[in-house]
N, C-alpha and C positions, 0 to 999 in steps of 0.2 A: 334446798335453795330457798334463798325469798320471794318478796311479791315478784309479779309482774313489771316489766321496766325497769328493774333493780340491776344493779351492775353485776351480783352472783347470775341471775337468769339470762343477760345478754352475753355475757363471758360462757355460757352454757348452750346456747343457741347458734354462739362464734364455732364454740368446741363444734356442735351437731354440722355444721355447716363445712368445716374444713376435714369432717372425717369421715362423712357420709352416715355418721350414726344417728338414731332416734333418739335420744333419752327422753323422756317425758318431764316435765316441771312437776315437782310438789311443793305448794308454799309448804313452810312452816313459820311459825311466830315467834323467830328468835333464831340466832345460830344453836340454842343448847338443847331445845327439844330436835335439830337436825343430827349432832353430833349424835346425842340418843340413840335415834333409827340408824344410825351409820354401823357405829361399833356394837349392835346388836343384830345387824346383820339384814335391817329391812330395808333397809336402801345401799345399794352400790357404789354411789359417789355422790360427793359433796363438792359444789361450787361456793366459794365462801370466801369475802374480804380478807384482806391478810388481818386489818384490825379487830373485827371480829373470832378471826381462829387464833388468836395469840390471846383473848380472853376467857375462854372456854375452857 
């Protein structure tokens, strides 16, 4: 995810909120250091602009 107050981190906070889950926020500096951690298996899921994941 990104910063704080970023549309991926309230759309992640909506998700915790209508599912009763915890995820935790981790910035990252970019969607492509997120993708990184995703598909290497250090993080579980990715909340991510559709413009952003269609560049990656």
């Amino acid at each position: 995810m990104k910063g704080n107050g970023s549309t991926s981190h309230l759309s992640a906070e909506a998700f915790n909120l209508a599912t009763g889950l915890e995820i935790s926020h981790l910035a990252y500096k970019g969607s492509s250091p997120a993708v990184t951690d995703l598909l290497a298996g250090r993080v579980q899921v990715m909340f991510d602009t559709v413009l952003s994941a269609s560049d990656v």
